[in-house]
DRENSEKOL-941391 format. One line per 3 residues: their letters; for each residue x negated, y negated, z of N, C-alpha, C. Coordinates in nm, 4 decimals. Each point is the difference from the previous one (the first is absolute). Layout:
N
A = X/Y/Z/X/Y/Z/X/Y/Z ~ ...
% end
This chain:
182
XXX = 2.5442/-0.5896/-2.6402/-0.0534/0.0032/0.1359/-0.0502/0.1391/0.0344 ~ 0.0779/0.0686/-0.0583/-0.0535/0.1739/0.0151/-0.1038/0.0312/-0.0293 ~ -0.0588/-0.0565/-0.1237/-0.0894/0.0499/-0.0506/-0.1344/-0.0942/0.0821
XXX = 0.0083/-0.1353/0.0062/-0.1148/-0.0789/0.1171/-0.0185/0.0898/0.1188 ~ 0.1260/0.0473/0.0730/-0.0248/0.1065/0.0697/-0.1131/0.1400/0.0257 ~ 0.0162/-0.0224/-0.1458/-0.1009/0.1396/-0.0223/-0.1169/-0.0115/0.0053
XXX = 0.0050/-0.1449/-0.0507/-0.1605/-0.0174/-0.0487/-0.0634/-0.0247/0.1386 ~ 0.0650/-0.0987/0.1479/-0.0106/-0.0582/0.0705/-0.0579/0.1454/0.0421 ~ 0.0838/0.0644/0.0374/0.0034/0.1414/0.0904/-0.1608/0.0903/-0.0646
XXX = -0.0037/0.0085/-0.1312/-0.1078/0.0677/-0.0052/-0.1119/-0.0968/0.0021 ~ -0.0161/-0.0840/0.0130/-0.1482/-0.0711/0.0134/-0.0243/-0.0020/0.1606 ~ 0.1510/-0.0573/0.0438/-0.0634/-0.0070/0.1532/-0.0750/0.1682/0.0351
XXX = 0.1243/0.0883/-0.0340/-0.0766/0.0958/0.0217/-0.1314/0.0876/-0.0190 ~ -0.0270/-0.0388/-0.1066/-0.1328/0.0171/-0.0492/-0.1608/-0.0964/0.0241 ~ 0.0775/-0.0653/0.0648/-0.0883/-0.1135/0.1105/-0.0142/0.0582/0.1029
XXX = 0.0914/0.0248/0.0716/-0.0034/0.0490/0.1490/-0.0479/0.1174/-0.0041 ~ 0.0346/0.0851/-0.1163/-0.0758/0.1546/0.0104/-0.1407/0.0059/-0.0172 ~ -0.0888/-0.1051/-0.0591/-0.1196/-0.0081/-0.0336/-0.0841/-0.0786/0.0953
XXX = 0.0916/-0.0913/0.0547/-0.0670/-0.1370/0.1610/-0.0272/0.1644/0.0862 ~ 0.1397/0.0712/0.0421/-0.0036/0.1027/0.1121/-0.1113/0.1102/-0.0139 ~ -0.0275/0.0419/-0.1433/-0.0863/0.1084/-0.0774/-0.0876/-0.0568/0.0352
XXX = -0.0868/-0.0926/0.0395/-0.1283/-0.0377/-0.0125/-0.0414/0.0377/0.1803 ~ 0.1150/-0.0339/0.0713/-0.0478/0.0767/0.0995/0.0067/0.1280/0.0608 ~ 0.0813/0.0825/-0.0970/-0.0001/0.1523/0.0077/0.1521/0.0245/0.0501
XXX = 0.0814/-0.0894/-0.0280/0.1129/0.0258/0.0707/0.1286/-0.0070/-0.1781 ~ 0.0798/0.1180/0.0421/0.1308/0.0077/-0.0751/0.1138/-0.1003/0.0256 ~ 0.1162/-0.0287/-0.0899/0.0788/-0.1182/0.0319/0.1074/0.1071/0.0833
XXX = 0.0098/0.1375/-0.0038/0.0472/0.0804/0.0752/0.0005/-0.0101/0.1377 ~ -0.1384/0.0115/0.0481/-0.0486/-0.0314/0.1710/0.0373/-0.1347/0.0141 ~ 0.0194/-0.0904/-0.0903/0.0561/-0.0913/0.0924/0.1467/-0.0403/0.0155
XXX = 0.0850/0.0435/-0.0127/0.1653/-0.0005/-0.0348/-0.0021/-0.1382/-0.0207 ~ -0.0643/-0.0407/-0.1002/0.0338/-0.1295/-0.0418/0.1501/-0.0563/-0.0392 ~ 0.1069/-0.0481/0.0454/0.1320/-0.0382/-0.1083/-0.0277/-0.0392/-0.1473
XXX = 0.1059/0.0132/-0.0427/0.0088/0.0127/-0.1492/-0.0313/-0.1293/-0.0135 ~ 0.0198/-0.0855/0.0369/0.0531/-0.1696/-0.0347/-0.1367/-0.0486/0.0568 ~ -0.1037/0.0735/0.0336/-0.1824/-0.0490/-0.0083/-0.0185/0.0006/-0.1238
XXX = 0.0217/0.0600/-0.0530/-0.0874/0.0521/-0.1745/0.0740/-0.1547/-0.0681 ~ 0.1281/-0.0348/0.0264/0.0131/-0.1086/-0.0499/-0.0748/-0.1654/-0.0106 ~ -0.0111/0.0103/0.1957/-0.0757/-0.1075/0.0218/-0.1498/0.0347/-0.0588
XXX = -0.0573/0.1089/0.0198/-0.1658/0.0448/-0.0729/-0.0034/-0.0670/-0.1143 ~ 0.1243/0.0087/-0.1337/-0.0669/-0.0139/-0.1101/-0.0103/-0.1443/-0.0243 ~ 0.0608/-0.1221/0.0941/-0.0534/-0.1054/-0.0035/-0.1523/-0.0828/-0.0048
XXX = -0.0892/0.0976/0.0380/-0.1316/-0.0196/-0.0047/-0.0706/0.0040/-0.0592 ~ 0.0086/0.1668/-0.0673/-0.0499/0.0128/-0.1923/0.0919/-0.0775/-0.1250 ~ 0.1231/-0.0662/0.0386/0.0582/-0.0946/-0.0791/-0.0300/-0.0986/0.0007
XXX = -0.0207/-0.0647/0.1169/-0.0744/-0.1368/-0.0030/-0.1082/-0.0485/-0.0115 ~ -0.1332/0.0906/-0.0842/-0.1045/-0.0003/-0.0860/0.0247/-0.0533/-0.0656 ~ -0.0870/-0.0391/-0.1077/0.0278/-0.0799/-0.1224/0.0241/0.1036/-0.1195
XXX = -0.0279/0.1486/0.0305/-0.0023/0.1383/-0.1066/0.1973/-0.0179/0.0729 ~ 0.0266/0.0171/0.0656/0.0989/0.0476/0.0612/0.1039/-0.1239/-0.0476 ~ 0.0034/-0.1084/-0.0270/0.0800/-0.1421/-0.0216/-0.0276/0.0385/-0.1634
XXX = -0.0809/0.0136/-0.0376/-0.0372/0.0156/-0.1611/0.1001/0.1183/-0.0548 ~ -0.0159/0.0910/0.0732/0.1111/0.1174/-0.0345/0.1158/-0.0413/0.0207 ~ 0.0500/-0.0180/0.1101/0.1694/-0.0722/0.0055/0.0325/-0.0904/-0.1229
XXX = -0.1126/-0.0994/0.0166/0.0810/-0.0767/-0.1439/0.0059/0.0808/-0.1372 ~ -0.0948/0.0963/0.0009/-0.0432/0.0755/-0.1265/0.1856/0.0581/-0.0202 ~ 0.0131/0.0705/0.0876/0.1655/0.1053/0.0050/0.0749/-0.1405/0.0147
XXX = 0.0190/-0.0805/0.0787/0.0998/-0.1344/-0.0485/0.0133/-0.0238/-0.1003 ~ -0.0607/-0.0204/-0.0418/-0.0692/-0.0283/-0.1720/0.0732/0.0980/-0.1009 ~ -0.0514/0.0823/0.0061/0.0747/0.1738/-0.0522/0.1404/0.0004/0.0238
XXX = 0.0874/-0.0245/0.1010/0.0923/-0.0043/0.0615/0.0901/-0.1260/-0.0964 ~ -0.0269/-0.1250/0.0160/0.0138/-0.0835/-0.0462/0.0498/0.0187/-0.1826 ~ -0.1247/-0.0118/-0.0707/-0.0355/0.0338/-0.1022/0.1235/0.1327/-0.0970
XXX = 0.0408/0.0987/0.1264/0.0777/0.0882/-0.0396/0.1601/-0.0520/0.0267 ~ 0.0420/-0.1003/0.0890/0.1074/-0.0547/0.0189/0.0376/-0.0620/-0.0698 ~ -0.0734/-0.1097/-0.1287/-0.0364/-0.0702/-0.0635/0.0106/0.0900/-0.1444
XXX = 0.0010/0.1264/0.0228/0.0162/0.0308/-0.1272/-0.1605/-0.0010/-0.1401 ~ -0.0576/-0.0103/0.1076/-0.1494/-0.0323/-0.1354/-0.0328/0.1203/0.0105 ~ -0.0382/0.0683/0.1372/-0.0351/0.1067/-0.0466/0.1137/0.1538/0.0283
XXX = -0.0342/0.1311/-0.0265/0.1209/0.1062/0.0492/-0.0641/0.0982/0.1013 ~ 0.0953/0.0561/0.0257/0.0138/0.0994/0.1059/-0.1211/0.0994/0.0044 ~ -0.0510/0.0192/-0.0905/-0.1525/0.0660/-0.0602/-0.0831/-0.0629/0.0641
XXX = -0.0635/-0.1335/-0.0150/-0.0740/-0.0577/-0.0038/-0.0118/-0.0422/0.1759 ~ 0.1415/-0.0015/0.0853/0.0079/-0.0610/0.1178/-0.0382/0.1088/0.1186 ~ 0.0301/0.1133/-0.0916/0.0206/0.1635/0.0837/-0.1970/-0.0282/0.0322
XXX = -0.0710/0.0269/-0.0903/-0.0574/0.0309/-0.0454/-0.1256/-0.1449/0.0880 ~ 0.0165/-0.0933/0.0051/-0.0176/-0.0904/0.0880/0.0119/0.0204/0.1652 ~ 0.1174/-0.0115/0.0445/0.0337/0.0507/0.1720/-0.0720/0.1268/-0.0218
XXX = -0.0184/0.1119/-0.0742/-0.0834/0.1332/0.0417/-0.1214/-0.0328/0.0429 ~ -0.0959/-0.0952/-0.1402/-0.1176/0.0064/0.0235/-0.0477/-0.1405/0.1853 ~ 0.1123/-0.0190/0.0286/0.0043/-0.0740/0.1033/-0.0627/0.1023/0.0843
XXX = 0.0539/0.1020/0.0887/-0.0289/0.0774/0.0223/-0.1307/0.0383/0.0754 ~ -0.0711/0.0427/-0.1477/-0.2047/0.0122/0.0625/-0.0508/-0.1122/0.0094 ~ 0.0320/-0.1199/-0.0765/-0.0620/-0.1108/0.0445/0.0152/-0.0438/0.1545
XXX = 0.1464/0.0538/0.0626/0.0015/-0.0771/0.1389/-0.0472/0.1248/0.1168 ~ 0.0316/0.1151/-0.0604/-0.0743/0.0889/0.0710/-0.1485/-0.0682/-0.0013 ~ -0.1081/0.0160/-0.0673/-0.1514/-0.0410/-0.0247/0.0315/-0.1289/0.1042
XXX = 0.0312/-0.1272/-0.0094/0.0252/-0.0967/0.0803/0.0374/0.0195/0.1616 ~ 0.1013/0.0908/0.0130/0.0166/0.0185/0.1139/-0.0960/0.0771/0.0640 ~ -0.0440/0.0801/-0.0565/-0.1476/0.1031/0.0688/-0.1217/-0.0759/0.0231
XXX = -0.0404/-0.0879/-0.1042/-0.1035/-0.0976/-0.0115/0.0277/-0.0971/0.1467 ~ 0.0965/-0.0564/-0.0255/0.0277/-0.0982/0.1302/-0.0442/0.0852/0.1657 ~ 0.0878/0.1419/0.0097/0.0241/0.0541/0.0838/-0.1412/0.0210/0.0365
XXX = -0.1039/0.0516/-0.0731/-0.0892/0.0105/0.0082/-0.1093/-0.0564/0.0796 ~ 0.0337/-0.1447/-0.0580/-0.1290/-0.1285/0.0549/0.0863/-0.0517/0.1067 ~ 0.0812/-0.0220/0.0218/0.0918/-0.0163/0.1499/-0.0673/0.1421/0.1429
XXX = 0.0019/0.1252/-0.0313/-0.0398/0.0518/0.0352/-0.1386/-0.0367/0.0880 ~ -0.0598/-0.0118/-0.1485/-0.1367/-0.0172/0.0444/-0.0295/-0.1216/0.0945 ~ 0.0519/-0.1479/-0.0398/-0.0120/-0.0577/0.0383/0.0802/-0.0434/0.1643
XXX = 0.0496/0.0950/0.0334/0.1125/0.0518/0.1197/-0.1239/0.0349/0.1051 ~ -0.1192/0.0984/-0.1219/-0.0729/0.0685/0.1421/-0.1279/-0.0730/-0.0388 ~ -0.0313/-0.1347/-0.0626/-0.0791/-0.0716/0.0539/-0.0080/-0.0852/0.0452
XXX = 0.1107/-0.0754/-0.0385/0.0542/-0.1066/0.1542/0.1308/0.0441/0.0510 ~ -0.0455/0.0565/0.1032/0.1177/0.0304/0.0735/0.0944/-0.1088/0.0866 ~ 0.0875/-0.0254/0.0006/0.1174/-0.0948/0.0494/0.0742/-0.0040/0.1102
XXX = 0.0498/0.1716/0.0229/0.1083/0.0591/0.0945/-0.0535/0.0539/0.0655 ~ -0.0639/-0.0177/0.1293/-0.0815/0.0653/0.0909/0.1094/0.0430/0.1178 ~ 0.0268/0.1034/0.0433/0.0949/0.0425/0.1019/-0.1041/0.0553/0.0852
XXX = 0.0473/0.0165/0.1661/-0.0176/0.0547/0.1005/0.1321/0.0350/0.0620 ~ -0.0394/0.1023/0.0930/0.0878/0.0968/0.0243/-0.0132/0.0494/0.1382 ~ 0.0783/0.0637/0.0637/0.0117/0.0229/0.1049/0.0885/0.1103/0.0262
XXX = -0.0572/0.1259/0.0361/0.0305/0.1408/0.0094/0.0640/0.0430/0.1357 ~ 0.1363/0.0927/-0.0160/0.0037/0.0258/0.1277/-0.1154/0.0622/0.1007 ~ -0.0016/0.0964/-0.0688/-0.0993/0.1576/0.0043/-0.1292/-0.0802/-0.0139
XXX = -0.1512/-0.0343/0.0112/-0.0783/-0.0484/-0.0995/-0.0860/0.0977/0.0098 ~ -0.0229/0.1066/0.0513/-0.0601/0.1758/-0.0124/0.0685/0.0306/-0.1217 ~ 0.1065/-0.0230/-0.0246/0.0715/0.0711/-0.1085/-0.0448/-0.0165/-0.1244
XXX = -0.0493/-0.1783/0.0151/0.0057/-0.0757/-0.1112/-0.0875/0.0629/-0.0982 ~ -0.1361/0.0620/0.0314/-0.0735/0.0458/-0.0932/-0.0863/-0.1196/-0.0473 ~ 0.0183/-0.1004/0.0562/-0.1079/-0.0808/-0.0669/-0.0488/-0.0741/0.1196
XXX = -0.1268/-0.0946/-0.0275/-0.0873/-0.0477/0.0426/0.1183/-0.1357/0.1072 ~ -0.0645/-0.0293/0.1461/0.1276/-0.1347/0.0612/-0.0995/-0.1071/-0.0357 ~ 0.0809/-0.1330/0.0320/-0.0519/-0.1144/0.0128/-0.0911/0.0098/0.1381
XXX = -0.0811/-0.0581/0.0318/-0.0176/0.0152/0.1901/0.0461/-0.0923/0.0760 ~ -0.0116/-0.1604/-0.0659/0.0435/-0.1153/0.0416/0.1966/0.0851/0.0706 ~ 0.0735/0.0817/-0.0653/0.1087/0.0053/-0.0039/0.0326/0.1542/0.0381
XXX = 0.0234/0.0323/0.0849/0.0066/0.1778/0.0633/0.1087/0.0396/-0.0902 ~ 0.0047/0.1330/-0.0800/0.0810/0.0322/-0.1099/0.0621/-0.0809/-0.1357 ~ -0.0744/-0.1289/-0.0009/0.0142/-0.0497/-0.1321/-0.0776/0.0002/-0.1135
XXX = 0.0481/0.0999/-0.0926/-0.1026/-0.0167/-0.1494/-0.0573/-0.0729/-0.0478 ~ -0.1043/-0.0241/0.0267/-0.0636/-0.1180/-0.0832/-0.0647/0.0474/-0.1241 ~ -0.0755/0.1261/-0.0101/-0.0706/0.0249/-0.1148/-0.0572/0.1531/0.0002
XXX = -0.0142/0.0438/-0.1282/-0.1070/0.1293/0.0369/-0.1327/-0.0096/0.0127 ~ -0.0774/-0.1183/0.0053/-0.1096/-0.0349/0.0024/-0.0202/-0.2139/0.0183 ~ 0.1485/-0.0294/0.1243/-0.0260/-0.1141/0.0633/0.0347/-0.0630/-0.1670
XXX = 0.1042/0.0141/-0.1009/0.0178/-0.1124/-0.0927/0.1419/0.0403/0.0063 ~ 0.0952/-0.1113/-0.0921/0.1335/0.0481/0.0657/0.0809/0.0945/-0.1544 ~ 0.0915/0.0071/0.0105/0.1166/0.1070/-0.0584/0.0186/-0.1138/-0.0856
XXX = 0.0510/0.0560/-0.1289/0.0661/-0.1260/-0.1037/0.1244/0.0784/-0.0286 ~ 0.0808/-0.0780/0.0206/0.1669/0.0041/-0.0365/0.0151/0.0306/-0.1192 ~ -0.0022/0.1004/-0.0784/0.1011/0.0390/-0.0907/0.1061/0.0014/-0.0772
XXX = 0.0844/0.0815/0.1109/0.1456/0.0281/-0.0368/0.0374/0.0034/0.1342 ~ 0.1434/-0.0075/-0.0227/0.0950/-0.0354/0.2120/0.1112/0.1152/-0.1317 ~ 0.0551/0.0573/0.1052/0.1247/0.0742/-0.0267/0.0386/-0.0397/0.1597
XXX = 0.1531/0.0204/0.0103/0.0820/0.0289/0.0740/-0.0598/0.1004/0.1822 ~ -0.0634/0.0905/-0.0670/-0.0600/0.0693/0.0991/-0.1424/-0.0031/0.0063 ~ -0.0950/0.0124/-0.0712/-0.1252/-0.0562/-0.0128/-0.0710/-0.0985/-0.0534
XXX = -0.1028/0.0101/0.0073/-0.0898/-0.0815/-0.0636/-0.1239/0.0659/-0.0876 ~ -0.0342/-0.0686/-0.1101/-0.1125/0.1077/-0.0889/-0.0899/-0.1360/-0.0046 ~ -0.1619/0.0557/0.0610/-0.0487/-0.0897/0.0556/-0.1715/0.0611/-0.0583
XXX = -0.0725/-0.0896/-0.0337/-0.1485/0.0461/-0.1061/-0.1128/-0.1064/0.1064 ~ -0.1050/0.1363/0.0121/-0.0830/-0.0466/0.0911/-0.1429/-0.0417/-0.1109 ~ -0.0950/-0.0739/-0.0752/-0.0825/0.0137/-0.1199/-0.1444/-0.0417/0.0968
XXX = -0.0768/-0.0003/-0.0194/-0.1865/-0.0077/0.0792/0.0170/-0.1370/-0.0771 ~ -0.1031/-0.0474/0.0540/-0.0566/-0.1231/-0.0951/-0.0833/0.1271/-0.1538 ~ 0.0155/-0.1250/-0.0793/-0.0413/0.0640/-0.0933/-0.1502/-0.0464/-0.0338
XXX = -0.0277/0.0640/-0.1048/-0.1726/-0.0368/-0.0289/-0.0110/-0.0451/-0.1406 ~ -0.0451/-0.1561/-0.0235/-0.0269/-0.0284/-0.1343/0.1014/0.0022/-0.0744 ~ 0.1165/-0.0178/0.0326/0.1381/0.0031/-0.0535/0.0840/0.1123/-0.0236
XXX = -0.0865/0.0808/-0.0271/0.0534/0.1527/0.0209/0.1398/0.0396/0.0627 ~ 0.1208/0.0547/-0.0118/0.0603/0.0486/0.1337/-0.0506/0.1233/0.0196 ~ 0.0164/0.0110/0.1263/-0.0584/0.1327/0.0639/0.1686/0.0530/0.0013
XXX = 0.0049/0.1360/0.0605/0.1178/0.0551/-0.0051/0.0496/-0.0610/0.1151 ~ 0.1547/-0.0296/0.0020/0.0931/0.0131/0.1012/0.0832/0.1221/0.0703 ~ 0.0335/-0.0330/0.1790/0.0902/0.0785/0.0458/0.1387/-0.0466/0.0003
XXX = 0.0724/0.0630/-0.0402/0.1518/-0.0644/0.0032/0.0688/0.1398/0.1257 ~ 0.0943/-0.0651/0.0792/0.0783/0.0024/0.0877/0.1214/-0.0001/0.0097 ~ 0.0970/0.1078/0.0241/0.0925/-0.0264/-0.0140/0.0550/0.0291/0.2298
XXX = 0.0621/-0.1253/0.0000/-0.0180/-0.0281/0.1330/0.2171/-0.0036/0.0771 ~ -0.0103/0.1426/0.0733/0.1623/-0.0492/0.0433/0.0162/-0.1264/0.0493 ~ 0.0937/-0.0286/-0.0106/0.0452/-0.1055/0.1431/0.0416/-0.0082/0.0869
XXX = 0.0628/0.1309/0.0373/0.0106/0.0611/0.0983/-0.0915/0.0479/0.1386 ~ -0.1237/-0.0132/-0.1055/-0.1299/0.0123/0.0837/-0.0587/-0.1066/0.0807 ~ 0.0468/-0.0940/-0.0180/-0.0506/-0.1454/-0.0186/0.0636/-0.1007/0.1564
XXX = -0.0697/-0.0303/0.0576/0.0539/-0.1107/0.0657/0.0623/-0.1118/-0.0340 ~ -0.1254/-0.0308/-0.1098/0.0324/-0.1377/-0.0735/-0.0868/-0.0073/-0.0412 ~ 0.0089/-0.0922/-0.1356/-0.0508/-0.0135/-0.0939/-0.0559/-0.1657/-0.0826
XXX = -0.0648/-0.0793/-0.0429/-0.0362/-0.1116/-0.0244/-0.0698/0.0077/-0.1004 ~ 0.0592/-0.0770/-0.1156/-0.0410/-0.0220/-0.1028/-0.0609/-0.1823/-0.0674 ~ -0.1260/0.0042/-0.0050/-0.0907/-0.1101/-0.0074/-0.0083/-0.0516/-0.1466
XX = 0.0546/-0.0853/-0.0476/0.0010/-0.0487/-0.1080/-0.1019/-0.1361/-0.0670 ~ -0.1036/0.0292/-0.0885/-0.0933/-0.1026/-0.0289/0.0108/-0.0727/-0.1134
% end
């Protein structure tokens, strides 16, 4: 179990560090808990590269319990596990990413105490509620405990992404907050 552990722990993590990397953000800034990286690596595992590898080390695992093959051969197996699920987990993290900021899903609005403070553009329909920096809305991210990390993207051109703004938003600041799910 220790050792599934490991593997669990570094893929999620190497998922989540490469989904977060794409929008310029460290797994640092977000005090993510430890026990995310776990649930993460469910996603680059449940590929068909990612199910192919598990059975591959089952297999290996197996095979060495069984006595066919030795301790050489099994070491030497779980290692090269390793870059294969790293490559998988980055690959995944990657096109999730991308595909995060071309259909966007999690649309939040917001509502500022201060909205002078806010630094960004209001709704008008709504006196101090965020709607957009240019009238489109905020996409949900990440939620921590105290904030929210929140990516504003243009329409894009010809499929292209154009660059994104990402946000990192107190909640403290916030009246309230609503998150729109499609």
């Amino acid at each position: 179990i220790s050792i599934a552990t490991a593997y669990l722990y570094f893929t999620g993590w190497v998922h989540a560090y490469f989904d977060y990397k794409d929008f310029g953000m460290t797994l640092v800034s977000l005090d993510m808990p430890l026990q995310y990286f776990f649930v993460y690596a469910y996603t680059p595992l449940g590929t068909l590269s990612g199910v192919t590898v598990v059975l591959f080390m089952a297999g290996a695992v197996y095979l060495y319990a069984a006595n066919k093959v030795g301790t050489v051969l099994l070491s030497a197996a779980l290692i090269l596990a390793f870059p294969i699920l790293y490559v998988i987990a980055r690959g995944v993290a990657h096109d999730l990413s991308t595909q995060r900021r071309s259909t966007p899903a999690r649309k939040i609005r917001m509502l500022f105490k201060n909205s002078a403070a806010a630094g960004v553009n209001l709704d008008p329909a709504v006196p101090g509620a965020v709607h957009s920096l240019d009238r489109e809305e905020f996409q949900l991210l990440f939620e921590t405990k105290d904030r929210f990390i929140v990516f504003f993207q243009p329409a894009s051109i010809e499929g292209a992404l154009p660059e994104a703004y990402v946000l990192s938003i107190m909640r403290s600041d916030l009246e309230w907050s609503m998150v729109t799910v499609q």
